[in-house]
N, CA, C and O atoms as CSV, one atom per row, in Angstrom:
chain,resi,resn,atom,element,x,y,z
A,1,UNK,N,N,-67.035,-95.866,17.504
A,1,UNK,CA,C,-67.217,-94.683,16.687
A,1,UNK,C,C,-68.715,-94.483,16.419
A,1,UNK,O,O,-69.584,-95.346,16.298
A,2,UNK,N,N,-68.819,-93.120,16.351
A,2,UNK,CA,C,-70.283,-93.063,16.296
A,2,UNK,C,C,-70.988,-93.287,14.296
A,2,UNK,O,O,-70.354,-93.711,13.330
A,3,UNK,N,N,-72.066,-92.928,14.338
A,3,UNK,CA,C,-72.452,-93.231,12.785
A,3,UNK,C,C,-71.942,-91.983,11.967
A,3,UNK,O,O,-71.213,-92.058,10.977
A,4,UNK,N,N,-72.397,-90.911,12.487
A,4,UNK,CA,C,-71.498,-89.583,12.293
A,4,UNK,C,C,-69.944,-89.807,11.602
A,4,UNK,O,O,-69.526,-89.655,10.454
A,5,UNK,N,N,-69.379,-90.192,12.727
A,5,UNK,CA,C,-67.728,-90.678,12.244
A,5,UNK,C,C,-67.637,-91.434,11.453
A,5,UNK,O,O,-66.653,-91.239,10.739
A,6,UNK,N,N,-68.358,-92.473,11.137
A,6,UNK,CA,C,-68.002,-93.830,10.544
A,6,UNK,C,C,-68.172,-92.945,8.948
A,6,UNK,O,O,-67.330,-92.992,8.051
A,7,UNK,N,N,-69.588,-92.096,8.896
A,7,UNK,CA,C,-69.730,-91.408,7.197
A,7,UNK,C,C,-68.307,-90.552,6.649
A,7,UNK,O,O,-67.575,-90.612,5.662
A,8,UNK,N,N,-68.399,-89.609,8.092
A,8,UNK,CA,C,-67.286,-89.005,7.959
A,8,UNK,C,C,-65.692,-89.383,7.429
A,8,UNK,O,O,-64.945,-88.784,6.655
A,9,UNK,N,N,-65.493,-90.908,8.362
A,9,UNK,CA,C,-64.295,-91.335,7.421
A,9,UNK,C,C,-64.939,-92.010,5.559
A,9,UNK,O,O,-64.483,-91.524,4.523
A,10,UNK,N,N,-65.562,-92.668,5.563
A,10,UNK,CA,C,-65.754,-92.642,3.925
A,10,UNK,C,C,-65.789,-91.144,3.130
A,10,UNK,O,O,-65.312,-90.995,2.005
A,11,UNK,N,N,-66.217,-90.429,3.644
A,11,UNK,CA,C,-66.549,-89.560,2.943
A,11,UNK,C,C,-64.928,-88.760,2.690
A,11,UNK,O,O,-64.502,-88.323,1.621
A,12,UNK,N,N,-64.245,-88.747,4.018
A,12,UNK,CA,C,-62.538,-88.466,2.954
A,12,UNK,C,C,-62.132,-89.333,2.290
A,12,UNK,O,O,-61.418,-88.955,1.361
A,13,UNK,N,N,-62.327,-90.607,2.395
A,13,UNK,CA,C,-61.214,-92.004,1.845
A,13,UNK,C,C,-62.241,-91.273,0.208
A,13,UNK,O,O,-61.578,-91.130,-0.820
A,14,UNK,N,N,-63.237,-91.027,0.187
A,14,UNK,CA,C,-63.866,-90.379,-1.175
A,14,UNK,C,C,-63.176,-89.262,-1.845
A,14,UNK,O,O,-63.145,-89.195,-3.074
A,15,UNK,N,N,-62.559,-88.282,-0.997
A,15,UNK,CA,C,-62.424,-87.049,-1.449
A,15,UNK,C,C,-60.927,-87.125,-1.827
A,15,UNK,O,O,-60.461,-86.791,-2.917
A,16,UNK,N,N,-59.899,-87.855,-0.243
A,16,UNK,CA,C,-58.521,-87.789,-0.562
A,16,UNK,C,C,-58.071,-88.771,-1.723
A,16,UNK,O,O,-57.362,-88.509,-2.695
A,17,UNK,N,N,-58.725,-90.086,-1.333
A,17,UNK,CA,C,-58.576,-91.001,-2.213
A,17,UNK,C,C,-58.684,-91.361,-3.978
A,17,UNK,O,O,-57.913,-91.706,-4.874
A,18,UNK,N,N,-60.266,-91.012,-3.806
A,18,UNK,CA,C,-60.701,-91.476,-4.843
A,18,UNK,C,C,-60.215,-89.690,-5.779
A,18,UNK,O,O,-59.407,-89.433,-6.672
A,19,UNK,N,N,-61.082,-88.930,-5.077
A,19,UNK,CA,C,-61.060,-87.613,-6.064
A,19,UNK,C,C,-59.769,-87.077,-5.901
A,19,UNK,O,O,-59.467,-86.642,-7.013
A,20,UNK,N,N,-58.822,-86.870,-5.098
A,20,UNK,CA,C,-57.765,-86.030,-5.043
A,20,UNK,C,C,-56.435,-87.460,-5.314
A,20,UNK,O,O,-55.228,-87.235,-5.405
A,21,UNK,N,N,-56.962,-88.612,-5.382
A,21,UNK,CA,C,-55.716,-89.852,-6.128
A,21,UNK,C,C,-54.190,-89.928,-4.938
A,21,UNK,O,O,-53.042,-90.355,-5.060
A,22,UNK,N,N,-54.866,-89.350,-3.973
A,22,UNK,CA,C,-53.975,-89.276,-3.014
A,22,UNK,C,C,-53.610,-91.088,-2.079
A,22,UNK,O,O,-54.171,-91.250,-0.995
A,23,UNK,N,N,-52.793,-92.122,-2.573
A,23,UNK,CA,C,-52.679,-93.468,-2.332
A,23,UNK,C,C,-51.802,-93.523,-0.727
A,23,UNK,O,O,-51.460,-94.568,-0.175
A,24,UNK,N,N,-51.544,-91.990,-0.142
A,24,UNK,CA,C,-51.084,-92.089,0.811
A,24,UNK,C,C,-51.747,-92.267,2.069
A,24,UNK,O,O,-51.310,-92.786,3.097
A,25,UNK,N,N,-53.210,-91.603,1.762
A,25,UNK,CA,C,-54.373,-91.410,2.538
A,25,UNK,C,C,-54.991,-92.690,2.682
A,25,UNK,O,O,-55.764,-92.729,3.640
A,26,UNK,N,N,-54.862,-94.069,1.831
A,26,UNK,CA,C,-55.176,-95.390,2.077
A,26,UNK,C,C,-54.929,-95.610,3.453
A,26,UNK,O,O,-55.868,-96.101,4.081
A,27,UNK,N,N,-53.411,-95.249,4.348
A,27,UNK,CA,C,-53.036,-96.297,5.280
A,27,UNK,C,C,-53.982,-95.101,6.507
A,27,UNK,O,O,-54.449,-95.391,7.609
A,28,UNK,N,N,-53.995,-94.178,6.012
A,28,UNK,CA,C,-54.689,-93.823,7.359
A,28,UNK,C,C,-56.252,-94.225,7.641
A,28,UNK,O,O,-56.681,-94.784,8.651
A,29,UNK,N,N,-56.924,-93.840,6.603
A,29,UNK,CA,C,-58.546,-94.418,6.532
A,29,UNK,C,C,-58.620,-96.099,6.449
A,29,UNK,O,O,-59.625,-96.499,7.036
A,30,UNK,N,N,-57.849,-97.133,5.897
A,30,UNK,CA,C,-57.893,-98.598,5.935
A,30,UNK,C,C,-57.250,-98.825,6.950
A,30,UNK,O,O,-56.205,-98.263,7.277
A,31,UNK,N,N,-58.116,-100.104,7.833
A,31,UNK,CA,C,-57.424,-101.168,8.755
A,31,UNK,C,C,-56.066,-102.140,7.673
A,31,UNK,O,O,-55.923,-102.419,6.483
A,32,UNK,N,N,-55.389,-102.345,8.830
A,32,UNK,CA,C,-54.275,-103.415,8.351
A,32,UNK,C,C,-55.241,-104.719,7.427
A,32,UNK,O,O,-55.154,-105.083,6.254
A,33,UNK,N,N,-56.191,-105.198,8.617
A,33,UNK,CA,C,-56.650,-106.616,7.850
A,33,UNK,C,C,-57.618,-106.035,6.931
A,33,UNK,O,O,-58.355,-107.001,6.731
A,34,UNK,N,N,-58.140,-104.954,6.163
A,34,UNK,CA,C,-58.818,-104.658,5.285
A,34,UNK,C,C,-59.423,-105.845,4.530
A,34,UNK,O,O,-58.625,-106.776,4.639
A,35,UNK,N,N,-60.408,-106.182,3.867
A,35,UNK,CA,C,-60.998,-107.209,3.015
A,35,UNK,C,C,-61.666,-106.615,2.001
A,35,UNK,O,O,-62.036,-105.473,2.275
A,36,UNK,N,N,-62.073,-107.188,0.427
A,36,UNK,CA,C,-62.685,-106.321,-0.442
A,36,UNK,C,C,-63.766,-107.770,-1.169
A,36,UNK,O,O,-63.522,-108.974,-1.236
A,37,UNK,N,N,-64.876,-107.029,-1.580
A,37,UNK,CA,C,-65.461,-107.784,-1.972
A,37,UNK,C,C,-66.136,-106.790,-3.551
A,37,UNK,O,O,-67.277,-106.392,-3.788
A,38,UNK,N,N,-65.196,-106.704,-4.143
A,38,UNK,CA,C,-65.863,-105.960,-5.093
A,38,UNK,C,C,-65.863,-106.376,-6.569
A,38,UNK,O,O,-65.441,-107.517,-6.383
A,39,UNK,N,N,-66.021,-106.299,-7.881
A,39,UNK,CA,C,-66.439,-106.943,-9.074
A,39,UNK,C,C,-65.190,-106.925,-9.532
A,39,UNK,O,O,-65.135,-107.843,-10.350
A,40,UNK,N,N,-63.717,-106.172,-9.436
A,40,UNK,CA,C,-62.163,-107.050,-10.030
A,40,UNK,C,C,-61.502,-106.758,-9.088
A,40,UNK,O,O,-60.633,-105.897,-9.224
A,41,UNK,N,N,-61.763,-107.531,-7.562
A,41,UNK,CA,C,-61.209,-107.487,-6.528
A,41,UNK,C,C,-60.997,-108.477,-5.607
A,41,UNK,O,O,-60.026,-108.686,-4.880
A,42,UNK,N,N,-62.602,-109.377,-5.806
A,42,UNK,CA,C,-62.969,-110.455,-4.893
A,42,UNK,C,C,-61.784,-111.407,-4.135
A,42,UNK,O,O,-60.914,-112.134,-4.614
A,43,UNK,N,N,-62.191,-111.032,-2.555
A,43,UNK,CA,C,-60.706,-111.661,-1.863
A,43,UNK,C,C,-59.662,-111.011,-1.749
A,43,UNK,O,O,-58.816,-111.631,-1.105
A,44,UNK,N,N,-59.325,-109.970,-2.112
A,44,UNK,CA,C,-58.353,-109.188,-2.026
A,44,UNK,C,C,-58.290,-108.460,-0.500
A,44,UNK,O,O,-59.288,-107.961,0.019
A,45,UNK,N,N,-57.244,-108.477,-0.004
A,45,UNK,CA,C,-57.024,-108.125,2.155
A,45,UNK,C,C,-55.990,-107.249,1.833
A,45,UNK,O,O,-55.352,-107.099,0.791
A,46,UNK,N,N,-55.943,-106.729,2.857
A,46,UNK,CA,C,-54.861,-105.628,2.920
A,46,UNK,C,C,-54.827,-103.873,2.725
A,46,UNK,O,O,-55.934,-103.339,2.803
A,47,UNK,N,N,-53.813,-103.096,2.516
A,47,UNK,CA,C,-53.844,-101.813,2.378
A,47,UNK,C,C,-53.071,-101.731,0.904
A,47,UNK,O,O,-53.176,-100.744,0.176
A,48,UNK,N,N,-52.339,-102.815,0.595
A,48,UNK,CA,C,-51.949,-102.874,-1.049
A,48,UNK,C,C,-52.877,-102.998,-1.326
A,48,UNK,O,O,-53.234,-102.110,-2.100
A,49,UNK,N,N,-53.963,-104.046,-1.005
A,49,UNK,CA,C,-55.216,-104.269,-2.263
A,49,UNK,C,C,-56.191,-103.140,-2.015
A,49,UNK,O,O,-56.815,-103.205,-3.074
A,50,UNK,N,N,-56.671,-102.290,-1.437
A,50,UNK,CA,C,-56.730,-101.001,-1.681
A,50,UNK,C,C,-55.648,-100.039,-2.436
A,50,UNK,O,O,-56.229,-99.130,-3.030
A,51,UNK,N,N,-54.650,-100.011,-2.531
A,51,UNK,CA,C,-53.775,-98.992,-3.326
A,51,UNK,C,C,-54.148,-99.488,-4.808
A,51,UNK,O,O,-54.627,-98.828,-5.730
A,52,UNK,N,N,-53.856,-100.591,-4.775
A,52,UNK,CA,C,-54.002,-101.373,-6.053
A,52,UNK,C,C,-55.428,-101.186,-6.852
A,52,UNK,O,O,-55.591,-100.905,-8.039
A,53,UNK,N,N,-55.949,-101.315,-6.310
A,53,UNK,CA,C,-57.766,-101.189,-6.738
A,53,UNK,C,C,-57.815,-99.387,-7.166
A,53,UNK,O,O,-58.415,-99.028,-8.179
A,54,UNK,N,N,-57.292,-98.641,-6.488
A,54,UNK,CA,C,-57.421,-97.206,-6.766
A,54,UNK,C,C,-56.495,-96.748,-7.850
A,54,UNK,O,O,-56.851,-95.803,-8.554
A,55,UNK,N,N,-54.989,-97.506,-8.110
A,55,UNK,CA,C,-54.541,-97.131,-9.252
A,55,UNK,C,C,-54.956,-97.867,-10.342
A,55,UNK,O,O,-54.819,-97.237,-11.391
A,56,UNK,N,N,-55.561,-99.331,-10.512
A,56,UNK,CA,C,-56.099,-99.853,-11.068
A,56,UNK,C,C,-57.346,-98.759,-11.630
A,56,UNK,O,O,-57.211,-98.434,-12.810
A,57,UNK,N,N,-58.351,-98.259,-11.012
A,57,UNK,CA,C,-59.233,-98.002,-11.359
A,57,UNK,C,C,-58.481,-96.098,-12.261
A,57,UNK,O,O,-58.869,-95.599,-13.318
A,58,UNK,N,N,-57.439,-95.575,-11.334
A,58,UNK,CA,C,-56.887,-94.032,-12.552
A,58,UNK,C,C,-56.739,-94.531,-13.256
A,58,UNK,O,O,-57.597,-94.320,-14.113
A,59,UNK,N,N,-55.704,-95.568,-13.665
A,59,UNK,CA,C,-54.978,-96.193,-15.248
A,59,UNK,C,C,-55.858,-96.241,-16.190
A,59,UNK,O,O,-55.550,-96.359,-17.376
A,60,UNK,N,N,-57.202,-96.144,-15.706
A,60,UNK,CA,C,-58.273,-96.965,-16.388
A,60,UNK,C,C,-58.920,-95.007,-16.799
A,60,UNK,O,O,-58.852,-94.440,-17.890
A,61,UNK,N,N,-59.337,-94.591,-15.823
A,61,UNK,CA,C,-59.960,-93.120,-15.836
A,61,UNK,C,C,-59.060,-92.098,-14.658
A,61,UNK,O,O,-59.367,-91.675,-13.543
A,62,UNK,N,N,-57.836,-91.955,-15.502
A,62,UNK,CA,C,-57.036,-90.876,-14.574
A,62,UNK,C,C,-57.820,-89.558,-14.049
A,62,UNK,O,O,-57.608,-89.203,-12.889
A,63,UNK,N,N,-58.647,-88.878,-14.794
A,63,UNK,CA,C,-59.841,-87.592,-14.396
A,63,UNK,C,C,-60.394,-88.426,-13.519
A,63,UNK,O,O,-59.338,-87.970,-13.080
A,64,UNK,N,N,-60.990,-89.247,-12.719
A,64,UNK,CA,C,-62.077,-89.857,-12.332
A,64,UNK,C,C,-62.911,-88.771,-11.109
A,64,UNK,O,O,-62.278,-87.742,-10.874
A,65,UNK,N,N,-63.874,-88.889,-10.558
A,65,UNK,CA,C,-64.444,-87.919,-9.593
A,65,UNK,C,C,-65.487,-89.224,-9.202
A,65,UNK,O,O,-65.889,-90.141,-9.918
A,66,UNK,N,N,-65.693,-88.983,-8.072
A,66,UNK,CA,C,-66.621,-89.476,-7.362
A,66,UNK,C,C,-67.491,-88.614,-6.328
A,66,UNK,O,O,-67.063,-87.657,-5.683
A,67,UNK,N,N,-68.680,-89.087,-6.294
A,67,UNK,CA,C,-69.656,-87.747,-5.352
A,67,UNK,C,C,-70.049,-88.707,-4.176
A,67,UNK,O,O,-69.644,-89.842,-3.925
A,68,UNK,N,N,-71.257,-87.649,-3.317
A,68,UNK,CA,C,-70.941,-88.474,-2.414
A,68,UNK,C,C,-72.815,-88.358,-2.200
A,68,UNK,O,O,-73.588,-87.423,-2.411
A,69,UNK,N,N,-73.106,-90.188,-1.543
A,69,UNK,CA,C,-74.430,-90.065,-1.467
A,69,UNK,C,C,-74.506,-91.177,0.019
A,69,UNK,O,O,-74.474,-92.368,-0.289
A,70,UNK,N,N,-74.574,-90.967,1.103
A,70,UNK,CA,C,-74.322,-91.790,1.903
A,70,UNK,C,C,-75.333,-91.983,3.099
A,70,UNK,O,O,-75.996,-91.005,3.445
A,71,UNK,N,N,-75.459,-92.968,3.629
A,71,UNK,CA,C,-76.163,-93.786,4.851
A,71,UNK,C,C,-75.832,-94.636,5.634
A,71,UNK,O,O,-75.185,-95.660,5.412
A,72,UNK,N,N,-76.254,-94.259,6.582
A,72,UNK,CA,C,-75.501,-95.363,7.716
A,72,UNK,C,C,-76.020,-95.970,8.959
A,72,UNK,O,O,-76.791,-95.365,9.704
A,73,UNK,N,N,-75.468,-97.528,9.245
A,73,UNK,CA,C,-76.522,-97.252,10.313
A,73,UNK,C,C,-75.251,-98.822,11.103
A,73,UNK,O,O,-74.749,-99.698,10.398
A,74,UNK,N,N,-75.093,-98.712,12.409
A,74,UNK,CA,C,-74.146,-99.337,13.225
A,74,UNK,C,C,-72.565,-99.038,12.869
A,74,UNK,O,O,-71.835,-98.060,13.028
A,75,UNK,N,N,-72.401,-100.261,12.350
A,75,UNK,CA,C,-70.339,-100.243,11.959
A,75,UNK,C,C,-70.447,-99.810,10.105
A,75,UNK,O,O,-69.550,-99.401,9.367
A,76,UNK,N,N,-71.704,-100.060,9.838
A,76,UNK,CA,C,-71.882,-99.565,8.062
A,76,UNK,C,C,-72.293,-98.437,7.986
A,76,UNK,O,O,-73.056,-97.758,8.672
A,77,UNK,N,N,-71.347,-98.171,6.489
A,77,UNK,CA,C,-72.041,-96.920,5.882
A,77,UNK,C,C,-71.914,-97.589,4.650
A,77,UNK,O,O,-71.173,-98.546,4.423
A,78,UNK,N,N,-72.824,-96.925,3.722
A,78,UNK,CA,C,-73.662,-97.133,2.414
A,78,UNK,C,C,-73.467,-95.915,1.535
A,78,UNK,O,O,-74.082,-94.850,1.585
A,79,UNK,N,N,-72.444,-96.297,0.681
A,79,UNK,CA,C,-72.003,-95.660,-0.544
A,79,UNK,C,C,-72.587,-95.388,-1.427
A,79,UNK,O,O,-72.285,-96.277,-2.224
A,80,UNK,N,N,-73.449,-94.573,-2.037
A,80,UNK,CA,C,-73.896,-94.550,-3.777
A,80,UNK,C,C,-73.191,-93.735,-4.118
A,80,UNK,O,O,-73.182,-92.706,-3.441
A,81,UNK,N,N,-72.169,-93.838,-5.469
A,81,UNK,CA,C,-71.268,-93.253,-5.941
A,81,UNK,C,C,-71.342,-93.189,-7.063
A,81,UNK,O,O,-71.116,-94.127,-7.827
A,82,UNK,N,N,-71.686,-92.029,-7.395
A,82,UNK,CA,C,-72.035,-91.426,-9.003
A,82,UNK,C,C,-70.775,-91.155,-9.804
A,82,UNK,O,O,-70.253,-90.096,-9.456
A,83,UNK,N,N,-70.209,-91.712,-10.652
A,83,UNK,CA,C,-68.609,-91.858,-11.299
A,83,UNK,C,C,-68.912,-91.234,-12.698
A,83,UNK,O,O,-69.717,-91.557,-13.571
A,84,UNK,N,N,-67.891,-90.119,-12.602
A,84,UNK,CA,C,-67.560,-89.693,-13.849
A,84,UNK,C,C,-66.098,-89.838,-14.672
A,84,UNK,O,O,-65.356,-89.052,-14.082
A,85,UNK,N,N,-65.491,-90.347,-15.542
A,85,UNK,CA,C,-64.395,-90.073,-15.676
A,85,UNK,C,C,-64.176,-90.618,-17.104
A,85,UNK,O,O,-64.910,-91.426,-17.673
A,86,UNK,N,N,-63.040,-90.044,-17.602
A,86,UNK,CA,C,-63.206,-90.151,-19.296
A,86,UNK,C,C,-61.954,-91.936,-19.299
A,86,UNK,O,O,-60.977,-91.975,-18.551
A,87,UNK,N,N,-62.261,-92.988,-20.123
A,87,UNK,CA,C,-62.137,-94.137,-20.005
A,87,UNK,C,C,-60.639,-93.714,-21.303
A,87,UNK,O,O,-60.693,-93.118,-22.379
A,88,UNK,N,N,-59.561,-94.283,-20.636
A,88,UNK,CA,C,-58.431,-94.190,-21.088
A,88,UNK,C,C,-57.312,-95.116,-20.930
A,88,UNK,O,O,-56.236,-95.164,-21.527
A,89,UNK,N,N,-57.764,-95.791,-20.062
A,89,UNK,CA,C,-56.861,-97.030,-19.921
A,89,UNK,C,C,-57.893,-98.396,-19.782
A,89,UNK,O,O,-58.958,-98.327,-19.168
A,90,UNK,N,N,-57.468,-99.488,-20.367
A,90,UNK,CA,C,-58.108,-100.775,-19.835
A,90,UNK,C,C,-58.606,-100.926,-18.618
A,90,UNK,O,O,-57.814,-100.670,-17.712
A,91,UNK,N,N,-59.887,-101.328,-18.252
A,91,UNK,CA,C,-60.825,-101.408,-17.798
A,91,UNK,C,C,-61.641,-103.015,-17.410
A,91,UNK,O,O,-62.570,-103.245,-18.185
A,92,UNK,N,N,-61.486,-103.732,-16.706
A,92,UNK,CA,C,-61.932,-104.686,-16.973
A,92,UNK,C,C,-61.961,-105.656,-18.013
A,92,UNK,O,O,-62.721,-106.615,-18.143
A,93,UNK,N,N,-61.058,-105.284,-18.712
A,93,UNK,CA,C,-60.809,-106.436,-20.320
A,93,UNK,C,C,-61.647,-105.731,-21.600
A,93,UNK,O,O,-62.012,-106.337,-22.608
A,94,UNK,N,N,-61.886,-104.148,-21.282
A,94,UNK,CA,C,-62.309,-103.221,-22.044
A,94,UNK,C,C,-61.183,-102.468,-22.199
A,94,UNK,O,O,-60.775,-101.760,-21.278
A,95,UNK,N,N,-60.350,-102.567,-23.793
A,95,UNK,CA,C,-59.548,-101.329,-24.516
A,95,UNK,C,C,-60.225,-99.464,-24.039
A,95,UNK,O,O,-61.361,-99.006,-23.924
A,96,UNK,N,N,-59.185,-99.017,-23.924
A,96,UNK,CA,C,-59.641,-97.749,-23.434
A,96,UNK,C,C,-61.011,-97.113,-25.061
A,96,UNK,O,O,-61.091,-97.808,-26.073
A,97,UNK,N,N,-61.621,-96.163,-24.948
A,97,UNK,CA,C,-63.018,-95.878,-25.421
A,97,UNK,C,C,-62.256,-94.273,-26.167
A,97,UNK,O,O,-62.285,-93.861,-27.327
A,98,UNK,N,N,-61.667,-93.728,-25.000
A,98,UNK,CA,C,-61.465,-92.403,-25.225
A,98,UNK,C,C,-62.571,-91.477,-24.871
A,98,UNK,O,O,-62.425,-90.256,-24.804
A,99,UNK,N,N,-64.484,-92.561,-24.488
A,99,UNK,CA,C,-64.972,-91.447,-24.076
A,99,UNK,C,C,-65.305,-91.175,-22.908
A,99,UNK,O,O,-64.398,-91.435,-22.117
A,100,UNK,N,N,-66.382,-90.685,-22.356
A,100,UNK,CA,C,-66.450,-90.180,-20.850
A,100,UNK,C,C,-67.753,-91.365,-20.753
A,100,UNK,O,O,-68.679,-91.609,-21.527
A,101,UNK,N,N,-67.260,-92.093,-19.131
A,101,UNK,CA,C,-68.241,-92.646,-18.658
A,101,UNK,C,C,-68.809,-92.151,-17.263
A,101,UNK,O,O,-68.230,-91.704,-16.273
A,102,UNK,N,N,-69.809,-92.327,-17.466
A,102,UNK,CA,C,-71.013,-91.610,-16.296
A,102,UNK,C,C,-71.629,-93.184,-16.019
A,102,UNK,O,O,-71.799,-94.049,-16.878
A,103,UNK,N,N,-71.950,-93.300,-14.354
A,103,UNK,CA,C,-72.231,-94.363,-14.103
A,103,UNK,C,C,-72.324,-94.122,-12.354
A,103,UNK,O,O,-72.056,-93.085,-11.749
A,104,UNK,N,N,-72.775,-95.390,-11.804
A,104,UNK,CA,C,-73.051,-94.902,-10.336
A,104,UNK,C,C,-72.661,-96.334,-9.760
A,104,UNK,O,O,-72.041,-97.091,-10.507
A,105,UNK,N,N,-73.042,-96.810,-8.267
A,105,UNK,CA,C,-72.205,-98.133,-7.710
A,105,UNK,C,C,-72.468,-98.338,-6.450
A,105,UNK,O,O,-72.122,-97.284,-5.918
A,106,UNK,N,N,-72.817,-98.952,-5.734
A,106,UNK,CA,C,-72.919,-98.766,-4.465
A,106,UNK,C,C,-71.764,-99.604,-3.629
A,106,UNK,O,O,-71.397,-100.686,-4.088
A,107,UNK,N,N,-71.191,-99.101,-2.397
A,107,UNK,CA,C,-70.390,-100.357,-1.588
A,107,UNK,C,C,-70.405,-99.882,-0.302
A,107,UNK,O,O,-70.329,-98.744,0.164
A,108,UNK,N,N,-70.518,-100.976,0.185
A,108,UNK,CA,C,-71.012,-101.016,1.667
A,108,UNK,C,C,-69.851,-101.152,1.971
A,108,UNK,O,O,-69.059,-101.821,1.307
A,109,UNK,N,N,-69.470,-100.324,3.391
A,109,UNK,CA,C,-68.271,-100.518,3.994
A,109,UNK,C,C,-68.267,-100.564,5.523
A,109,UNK,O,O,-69.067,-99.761,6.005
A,110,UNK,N,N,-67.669,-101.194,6.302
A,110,UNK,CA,C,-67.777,-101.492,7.837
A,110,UNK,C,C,-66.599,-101.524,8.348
A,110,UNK,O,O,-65.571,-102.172,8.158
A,111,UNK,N,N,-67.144,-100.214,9.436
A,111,UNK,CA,C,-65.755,-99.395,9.844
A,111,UNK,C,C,-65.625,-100.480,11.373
A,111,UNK,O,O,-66.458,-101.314,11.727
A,112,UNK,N,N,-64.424,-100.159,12.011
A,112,UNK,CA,C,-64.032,-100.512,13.081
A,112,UNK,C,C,-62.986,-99.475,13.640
A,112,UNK,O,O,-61.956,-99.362,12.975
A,113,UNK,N,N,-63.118,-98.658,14.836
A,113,UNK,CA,C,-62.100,-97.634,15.264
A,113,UNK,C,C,-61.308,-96.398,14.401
A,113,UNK,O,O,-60.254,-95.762,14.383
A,114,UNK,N,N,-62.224,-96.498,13.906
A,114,UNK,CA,C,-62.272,-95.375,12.923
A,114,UNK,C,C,-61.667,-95.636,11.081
A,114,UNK,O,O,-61.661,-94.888,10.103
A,115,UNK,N,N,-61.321,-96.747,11.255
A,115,UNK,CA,C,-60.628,-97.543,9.875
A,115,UNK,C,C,-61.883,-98.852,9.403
A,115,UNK,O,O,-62.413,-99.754,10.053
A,116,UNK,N,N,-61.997,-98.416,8.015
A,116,UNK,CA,C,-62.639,-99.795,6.813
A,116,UNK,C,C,-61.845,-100.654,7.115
A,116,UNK,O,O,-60.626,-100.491,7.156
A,117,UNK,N,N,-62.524,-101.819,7.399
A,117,UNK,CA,C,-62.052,-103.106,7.579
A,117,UNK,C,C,-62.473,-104.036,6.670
A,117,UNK,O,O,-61.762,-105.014,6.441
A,118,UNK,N,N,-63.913,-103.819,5.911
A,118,UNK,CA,C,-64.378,-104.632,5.155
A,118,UNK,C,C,-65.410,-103.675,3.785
A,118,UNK,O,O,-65.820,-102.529,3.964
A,119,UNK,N,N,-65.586,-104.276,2.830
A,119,UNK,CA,C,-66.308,-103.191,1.765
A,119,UNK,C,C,-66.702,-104.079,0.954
A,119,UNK,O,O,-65.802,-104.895,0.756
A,120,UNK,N,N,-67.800,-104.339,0.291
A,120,UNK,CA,C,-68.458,-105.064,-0.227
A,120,UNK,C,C,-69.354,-103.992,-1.328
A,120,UNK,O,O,-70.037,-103.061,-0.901
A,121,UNK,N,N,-69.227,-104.276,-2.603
A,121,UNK,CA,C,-69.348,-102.940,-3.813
A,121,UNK,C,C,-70.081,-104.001,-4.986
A,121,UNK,O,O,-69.948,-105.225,-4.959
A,122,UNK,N,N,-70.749,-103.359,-5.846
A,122,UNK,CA,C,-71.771,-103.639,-6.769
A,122,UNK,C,C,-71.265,-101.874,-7.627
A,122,UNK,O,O,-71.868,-101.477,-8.625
């Protein structure tokens, strides 16, 4: 896949996924052996531990939105993801707030045949 493609698929797994909460769009943009390396994820494989991580993260901020700021260069593309969403469910061992958090994140992700196979997030 070219670098073109590789942005191109993050950039829906962003739009269907994250912004439109669509958990069906996981199996098409994730590989089977998927891997995650992210801050309440670490070790987590699969296309459940993606579903899981995305309803994990609505429960937490059902509004959520994510934008898109991206780079790429071989099998990676490079996420900066500016997050808005009002904090309503537990969060990392944080009681919901009720208010709106604004915040940003980066995660590297490395495609293979047109599917994330691996993602590594800060």
């Amino acid at each position: 896949m070219s670098i073109e493609e590789n942005k191109a698929t993050v950039r829906r797994v962003n739009e269907e996924v994250c912004n439109k909460h669509n958990l069906d769009a996981v199996d098409v943009y994730f590989a089977l052996n998927y891997s995650a390396d992210n801050p309440y994820q670490r070790g987590a494989t699969g296309l459940e531990a993606v579903k899981q991580k995305v309803a994990y993260a609505l429960n937490a901020f059902p509004g959520m939105h994510y934008a898109d700021d991206l780079i790429a260069e071989g099998d990676k593309v490079v996420h900066r993801w500016p997050f808005r969403g009002t904090h309503q469910g537990e969060f990392m061992n944080v009681p919901p707030t009720g208010k709106e958090v604004r915040t940003t994140g980066i995660t590297i992700y490395r495609n293979v045949g047109g599917k994330i196979v691996e993602e590594w997030a800060e």
